[in-house]
C-alpha positions as CSV (number, residue, x, y, z in Angstrom):
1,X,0.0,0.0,0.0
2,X,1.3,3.3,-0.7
3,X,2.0,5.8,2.0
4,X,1.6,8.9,-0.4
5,X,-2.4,7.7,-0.8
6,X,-4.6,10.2,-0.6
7,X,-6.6,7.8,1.6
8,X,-3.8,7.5,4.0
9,X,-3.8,11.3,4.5
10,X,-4.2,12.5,8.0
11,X,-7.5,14.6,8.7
12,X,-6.5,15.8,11.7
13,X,-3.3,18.0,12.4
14,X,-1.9,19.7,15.4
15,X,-1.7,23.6,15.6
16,X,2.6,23.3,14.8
17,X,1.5,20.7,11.6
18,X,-0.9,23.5,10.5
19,X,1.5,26.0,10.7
20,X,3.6,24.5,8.9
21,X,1.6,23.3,6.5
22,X,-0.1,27.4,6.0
23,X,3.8,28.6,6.6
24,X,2.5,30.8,9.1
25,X,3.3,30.9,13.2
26,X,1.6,30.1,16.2
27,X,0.4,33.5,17.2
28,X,-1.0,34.0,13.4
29,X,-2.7,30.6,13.7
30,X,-4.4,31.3,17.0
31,X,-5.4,34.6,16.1
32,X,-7.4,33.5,13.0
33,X,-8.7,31.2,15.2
34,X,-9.5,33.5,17.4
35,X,-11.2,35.3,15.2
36,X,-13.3,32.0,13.7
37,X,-11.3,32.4,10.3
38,X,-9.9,28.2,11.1
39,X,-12.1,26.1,12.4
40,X,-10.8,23.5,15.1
41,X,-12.0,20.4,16.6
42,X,-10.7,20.3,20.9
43,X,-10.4,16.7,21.8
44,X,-9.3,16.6,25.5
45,X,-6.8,19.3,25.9
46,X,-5.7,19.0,22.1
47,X,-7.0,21.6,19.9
48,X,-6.6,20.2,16.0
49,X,-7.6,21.4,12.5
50,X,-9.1,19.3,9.7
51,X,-7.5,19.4,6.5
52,X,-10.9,19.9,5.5
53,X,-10.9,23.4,7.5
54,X,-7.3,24.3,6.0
55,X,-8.5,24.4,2.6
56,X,-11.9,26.1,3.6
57,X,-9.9,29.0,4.8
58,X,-7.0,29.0,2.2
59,X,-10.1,29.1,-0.2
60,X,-11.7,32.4,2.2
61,X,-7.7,34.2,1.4
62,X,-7.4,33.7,-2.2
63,X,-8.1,36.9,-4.0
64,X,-6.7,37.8,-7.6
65,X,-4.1,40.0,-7.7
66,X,-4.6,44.1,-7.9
Protein backbone atom coordinates (compact mmCIF):
# COMPACT_ATOMS: atom_id res chain seq x y z
CA UNK A 1 0.00 0.00 0.00
CA UNK A 2 1.30 3.29 -0.66
CA UNK A 3 2.01 5.83 1.99
CA UNK A 4 1.56 8.88 -0.35
CA UNK A 5 -2.38 7.72 -0.82
CA UNK A 6 -4.61 10.17 -0.57
CA UNK A 7 -6.59 7.80 1.63
CA UNK A 8 -3.85 7.49 3.96
CA UNK A 9 -3.78 11.27 4.45
CA UNK A 10 -4.16 12.54 7.98
CA UNK A 11 -7.47 14.61 8.70
CA UNK A 12 -6.51 15.84 11.74
CA UNK A 13 -3.33 17.95 12.41
CA UNK A 14 -1.89 19.73 15.43
CA UNK A 15 -1.72 23.58 15.56
CA UNK A 16 2.60 23.26 14.83
CA UNK A 17 1.54 20.68 11.63
CA UNK A 18 -0.86 23.55 10.47
CA UNK A 19 1.52 25.97 10.74
CA UNK A 20 3.61 24.48 8.90
CA UNK A 21 1.62 23.34 6.49
CA UNK A 22 -0.14 27.35 5.96
CA UNK A 23 3.78 28.57 6.60
CA UNK A 24 2.52 30.81 9.08
CA UNK A 25 3.33 30.89 13.21
CA UNK A 26 1.58 30.08 16.16
CA UNK A 27 0.38 33.54 17.16
CA UNK A 28 -1.00 33.98 13.42
CA UNK A 29 -2.67 30.64 13.65
CA UNK A 30 -4.38 31.33 16.97
CA UNK A 31 -5.41 34.58 16.14
CA UNK A 32 -7.38 33.50 12.98
CA UNK A 33 -8.66 31.16 15.15
CA UNK A 34 -9.49 33.55 17.45
CA UNK A 35 -11.16 35.33 15.20
CA UNK A 36 -13.32 31.96 13.69
CA UNK A 37 -11.35 32.44 10.26
CA UNK A 38 -9.92 28.16 11.08
CA UNK A 39 -12.13 26.11 12.37
CA UNK A 40 -10.77 23.53 15.06
CA UNK A 41 -11.96 20.40 16.60
CA UNK A 42 -10.74 20.29 20.89
CA UNK A 43 -10.39 16.73 21.82
CA UNK A 44 -9.34 16.56 25.54
CA UNK A 45 -6.83 19.35 25.86
CA UNK A 46 -5.74 18.98 22.07
CA UNK A 47 -6.96 21.57 19.93
CA UNK A 48 -6.65 20.23 16.03
CA UNK A 49 -7.61 21.41 12.46
CA UNK A 50 -9.10 19.31 9.72
CA UNK A 51 -7.45 19.44 6.51
CA UNK A 52 -10.92 19.90 5.54
CA UNK A 53 -10.85 23.39 7.53
CA UNK A 54 -7.30 24.27 5.97
CA UNK A 55 -8.52 24.38 2.61
CA UNK A 56 -11.93 26.12 3.58
CA UNK A 57 -9.90 29.00 4.83
CA UNK A 58 -6.96 28.96 2.17
CA UNK A 59 -10.06 29.10 -0.19
CA UNK A 60 -11.68 32.40 2.17
CA UNK A 61 -7.73 34.19 1.42
CA UNK A 62 -7.42 33.67 -2.21
CA UNK A 63 -8.13 36.87 -4.01
CA UNK A 64 -6.73 37.78 -7.61
CA UNK A 65 -4.12 40.04 -7.69
CA UNK A 66 -4.59 44.08 -7.95
Amino acid sequence: MDNNNKDNELRLLSIKETCKRLSIGHWAAYQQIHQQKLKTVKIGKRRLVSTNAIEEFIANKEQYGT
